[in-house]
SEDOLUM-64060 format. One line per 2 residues: their letters; for each residue x, y, z of N, C-alpha, C. Coordinates in Angstrom, 3 decimals. Each point is the difference from the previous one (the first is absolute). Example, Ala and Ser with C-alpha at 12.3 -4.5 7.8 and 13.67 -1.06 7.14 Angstrom:
<rs>
AS	13.190 -5.690 7.800 -0.890 1.190 0.000 0.900 1.200 0.000 | -0.350 1.050 -0.720 0.820 1.190 0.060 -0.770 1.090 0.730 .
</rs>
This chain:
<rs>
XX	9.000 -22.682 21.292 -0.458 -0.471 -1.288 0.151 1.115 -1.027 | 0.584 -0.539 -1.321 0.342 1.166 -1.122 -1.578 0.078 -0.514 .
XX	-0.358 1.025 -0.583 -1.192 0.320 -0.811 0.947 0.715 -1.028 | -1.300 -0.568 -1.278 0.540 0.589 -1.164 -1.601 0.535 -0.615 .
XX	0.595 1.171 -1.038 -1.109 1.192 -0.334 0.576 0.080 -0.985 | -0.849 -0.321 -1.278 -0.093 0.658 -1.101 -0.588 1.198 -0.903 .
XX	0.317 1.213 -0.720 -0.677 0.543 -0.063 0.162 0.174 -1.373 | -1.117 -0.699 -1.070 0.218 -0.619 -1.730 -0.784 1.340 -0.667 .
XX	0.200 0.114 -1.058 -0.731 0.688 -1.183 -0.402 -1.215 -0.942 | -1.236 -0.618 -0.074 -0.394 -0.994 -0.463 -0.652 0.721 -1.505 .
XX	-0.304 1.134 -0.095 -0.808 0.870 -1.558 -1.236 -0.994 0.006 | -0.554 0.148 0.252 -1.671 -0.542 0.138 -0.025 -1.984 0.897 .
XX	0.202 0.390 1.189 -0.665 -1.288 0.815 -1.300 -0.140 -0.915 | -0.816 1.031 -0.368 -1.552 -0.328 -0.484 0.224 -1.212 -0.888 .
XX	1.000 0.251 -1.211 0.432 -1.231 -0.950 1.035 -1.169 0.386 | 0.670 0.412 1.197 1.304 -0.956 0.159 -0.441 -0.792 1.414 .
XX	-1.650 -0.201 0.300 -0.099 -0.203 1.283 0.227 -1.607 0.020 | -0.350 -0.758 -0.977 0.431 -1.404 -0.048 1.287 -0.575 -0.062 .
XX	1.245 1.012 -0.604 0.844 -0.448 -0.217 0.964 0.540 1.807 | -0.530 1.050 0.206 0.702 0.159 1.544 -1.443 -0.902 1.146 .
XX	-0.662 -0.517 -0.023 -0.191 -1.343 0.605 0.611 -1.108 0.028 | 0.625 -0.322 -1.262 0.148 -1.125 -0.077 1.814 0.137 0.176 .
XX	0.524 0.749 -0.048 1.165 0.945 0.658 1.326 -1.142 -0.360 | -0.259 0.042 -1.196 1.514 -0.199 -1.060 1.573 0.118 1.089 .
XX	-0.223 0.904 -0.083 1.527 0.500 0.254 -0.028 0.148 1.643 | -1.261 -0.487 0.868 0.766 0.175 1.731 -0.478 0.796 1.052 .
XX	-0.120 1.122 -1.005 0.217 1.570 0.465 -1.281 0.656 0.839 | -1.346 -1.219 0.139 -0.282 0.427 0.533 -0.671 -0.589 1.478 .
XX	0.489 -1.637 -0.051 0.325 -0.619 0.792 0.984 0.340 0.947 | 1.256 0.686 -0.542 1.240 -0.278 0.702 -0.220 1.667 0.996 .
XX	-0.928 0.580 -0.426 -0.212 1.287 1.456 -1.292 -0.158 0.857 | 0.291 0.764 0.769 -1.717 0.036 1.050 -0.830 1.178 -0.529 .
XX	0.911 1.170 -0.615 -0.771 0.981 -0.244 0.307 0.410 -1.332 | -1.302 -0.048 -1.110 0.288 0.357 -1.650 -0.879 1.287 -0.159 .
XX	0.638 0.845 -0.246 -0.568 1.369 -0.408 -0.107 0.110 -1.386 | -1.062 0.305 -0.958 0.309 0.118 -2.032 -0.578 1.705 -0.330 .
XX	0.523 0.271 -0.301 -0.791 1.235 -0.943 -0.266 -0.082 -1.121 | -0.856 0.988 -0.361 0.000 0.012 -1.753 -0.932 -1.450 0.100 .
XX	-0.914 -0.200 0.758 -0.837 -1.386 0.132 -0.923 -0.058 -1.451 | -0.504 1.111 -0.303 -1.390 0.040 -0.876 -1.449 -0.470 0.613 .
XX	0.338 0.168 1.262 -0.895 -0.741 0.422 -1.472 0.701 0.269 | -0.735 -0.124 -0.674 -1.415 1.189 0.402 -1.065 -0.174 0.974 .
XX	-0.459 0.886 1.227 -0.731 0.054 0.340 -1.821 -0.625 0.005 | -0.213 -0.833 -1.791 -0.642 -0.230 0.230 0.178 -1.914 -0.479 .
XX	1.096 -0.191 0.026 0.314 -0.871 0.369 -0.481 -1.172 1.267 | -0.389 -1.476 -0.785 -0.291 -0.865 1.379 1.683 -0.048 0.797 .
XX	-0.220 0.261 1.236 1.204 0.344 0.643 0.660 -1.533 0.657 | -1.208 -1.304 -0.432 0.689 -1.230 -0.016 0.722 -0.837 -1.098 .
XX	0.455 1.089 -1.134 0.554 -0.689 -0.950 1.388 0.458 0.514 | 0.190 0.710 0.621 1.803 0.095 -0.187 0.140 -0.609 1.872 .
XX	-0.963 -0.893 0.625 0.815 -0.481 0.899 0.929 -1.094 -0.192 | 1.236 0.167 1.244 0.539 -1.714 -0.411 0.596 -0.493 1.757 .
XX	-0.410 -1.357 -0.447 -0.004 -0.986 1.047 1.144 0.811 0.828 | -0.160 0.031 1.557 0.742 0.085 1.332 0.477 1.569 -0.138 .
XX	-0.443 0.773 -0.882 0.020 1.831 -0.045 -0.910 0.329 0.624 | 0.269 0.620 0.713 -1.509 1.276 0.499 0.169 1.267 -1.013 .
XX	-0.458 0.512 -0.455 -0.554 0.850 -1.817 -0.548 1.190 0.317 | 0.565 0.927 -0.011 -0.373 1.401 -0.053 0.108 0.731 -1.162 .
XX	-0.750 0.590 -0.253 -0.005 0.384 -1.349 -0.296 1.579 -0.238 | 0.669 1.060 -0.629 -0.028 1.744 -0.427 -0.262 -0.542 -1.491 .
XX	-1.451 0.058 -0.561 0.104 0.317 -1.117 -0.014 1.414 -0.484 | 0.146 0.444 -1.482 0.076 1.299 -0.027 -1.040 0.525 -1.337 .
XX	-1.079 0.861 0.198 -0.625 0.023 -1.397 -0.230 1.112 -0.761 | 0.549 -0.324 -1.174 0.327 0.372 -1.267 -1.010 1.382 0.014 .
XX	0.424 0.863 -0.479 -0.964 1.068 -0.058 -0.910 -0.109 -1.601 | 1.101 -0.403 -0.990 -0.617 -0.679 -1.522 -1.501 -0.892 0.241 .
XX	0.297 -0.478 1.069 -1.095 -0.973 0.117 0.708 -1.930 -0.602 | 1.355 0.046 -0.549 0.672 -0.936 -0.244 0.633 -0.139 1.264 .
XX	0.805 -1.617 -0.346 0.371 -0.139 1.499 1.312 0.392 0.137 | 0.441 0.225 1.214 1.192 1.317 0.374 1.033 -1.196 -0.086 .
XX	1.403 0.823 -0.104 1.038 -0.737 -0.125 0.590 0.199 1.424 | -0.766 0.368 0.824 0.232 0.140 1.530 -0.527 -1.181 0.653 .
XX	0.362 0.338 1.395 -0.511 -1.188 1.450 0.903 -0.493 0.393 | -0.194 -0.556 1.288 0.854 -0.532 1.213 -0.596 -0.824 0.348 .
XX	0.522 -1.466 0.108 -0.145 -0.864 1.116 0.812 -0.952 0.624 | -0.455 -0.008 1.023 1.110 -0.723 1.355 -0.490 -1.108 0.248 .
XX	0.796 -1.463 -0.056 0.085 -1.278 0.093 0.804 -0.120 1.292 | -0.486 -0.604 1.335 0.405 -0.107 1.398 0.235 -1.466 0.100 .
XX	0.920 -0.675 0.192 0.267 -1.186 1.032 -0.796 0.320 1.637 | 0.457 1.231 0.208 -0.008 0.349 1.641 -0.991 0.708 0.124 .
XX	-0.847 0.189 0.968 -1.371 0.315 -0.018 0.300 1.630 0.385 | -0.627 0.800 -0.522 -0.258 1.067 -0.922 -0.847 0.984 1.365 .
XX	0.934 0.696 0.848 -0.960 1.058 0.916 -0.523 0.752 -0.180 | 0.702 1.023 -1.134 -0.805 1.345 -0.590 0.015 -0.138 -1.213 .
XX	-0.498 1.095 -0.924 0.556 -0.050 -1.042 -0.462 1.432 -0.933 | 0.153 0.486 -0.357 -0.189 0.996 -0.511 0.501 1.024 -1.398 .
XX	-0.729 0.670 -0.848 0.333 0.707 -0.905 -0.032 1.873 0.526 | 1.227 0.115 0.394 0.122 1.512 0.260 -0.213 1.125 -0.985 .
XX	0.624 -0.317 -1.043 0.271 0.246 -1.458 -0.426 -0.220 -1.318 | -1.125 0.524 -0.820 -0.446 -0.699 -0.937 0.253 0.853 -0.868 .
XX	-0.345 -0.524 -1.561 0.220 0.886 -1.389 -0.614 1.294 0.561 | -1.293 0.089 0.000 -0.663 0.682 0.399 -0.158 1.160 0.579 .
XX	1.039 -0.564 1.543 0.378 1.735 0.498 1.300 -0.058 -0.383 | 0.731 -0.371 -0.362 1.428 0.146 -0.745 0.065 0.562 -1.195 .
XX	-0.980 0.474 -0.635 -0.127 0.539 -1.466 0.478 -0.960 -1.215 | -0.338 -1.537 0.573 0.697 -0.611 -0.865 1.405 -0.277 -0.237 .
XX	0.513 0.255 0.965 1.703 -0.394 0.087 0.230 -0.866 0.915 | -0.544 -0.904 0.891 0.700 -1.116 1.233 -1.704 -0.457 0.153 .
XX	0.428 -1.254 0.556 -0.481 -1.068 0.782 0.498 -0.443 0.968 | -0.288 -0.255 1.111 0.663 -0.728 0.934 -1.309 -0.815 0.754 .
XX	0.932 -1.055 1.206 -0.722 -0.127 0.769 0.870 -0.679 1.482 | -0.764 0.185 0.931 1.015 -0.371 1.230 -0.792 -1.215 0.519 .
XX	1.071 -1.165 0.779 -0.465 -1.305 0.601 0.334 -0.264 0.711 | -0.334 -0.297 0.928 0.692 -0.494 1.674 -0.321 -1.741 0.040 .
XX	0.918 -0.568 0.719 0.224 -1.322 -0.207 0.623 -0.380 1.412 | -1.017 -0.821 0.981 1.263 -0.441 0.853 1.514 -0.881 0.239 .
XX	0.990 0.432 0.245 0.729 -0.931 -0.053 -0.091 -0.982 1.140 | 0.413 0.845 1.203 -0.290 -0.827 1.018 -0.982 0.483 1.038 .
XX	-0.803 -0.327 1.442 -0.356 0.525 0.468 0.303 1.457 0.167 | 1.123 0.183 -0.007 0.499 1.819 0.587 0.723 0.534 -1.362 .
XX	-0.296 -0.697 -0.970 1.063 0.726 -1.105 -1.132 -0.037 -0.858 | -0.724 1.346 -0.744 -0.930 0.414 -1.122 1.168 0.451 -1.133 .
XX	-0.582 -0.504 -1.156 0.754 0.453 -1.052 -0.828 1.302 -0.940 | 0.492 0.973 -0.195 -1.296 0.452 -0.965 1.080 0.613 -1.211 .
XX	-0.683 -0.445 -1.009 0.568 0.232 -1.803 -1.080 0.653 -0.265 | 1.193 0.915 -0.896 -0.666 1.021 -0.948 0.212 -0.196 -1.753 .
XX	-0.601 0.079 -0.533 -0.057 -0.571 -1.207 -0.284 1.435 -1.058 | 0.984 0.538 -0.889 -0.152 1.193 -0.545 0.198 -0.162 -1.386 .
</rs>
């Protein structure tokens, strides 16, 4: 079986979360695994507004040192159920230069997938 992985720059899921629900253009139907950066998404955020139907939702928000909300964050939209998941890498100890985060995904019984997202 082919799997497909997207990995979008959406510039604020926080504002575009209705219009990538309701998913115009495909893009996020047509993979098992959607990675976005640049989410806006904040920490103190209800963390059930950006779910969507048949995703499992992990979410790196990132916060603003201004106290405004950051033009940072990560989150991962799964078709395939989601083994680890983790932020190795944050603004934080990076001095403000990278984000990442890594995801493991089974494919099959004996085949683990794990993405890194930078």
């Amino acid at each position: 079986m082919a799997y497909n992985i997207c990995f979008l720059n959406v510039r604020s899921l926080h504002k575009h979360i209705d219009l990538v629900r309701t998913d115009h253009i495909h893009v996020l139907s047509a993979c098992h695994l959607n990675v976005y950066c640049e989410t806006r998404v904040a920490a103190t955020d209800n963390a059930n507004i950006y779910n969507i139907d048949r995703f499992q939702t992990v979410m790196y928000p990132h916060t603003a040192v201004s106290g405004q909300r950051s033009h940072y964050g990560l989150a991962i939209y799964s078709q395939l159920p989601v083994l680890d998941t983790c932020q190795p890498v944050t603004f934080a100890s990076s001095f403000g230069s990278v984000e990442c985060s890594l995801v493991q995904v089974p494919l099959t019984a004996n085949i683990t997938l794990s993405l890194a997202c930078i």
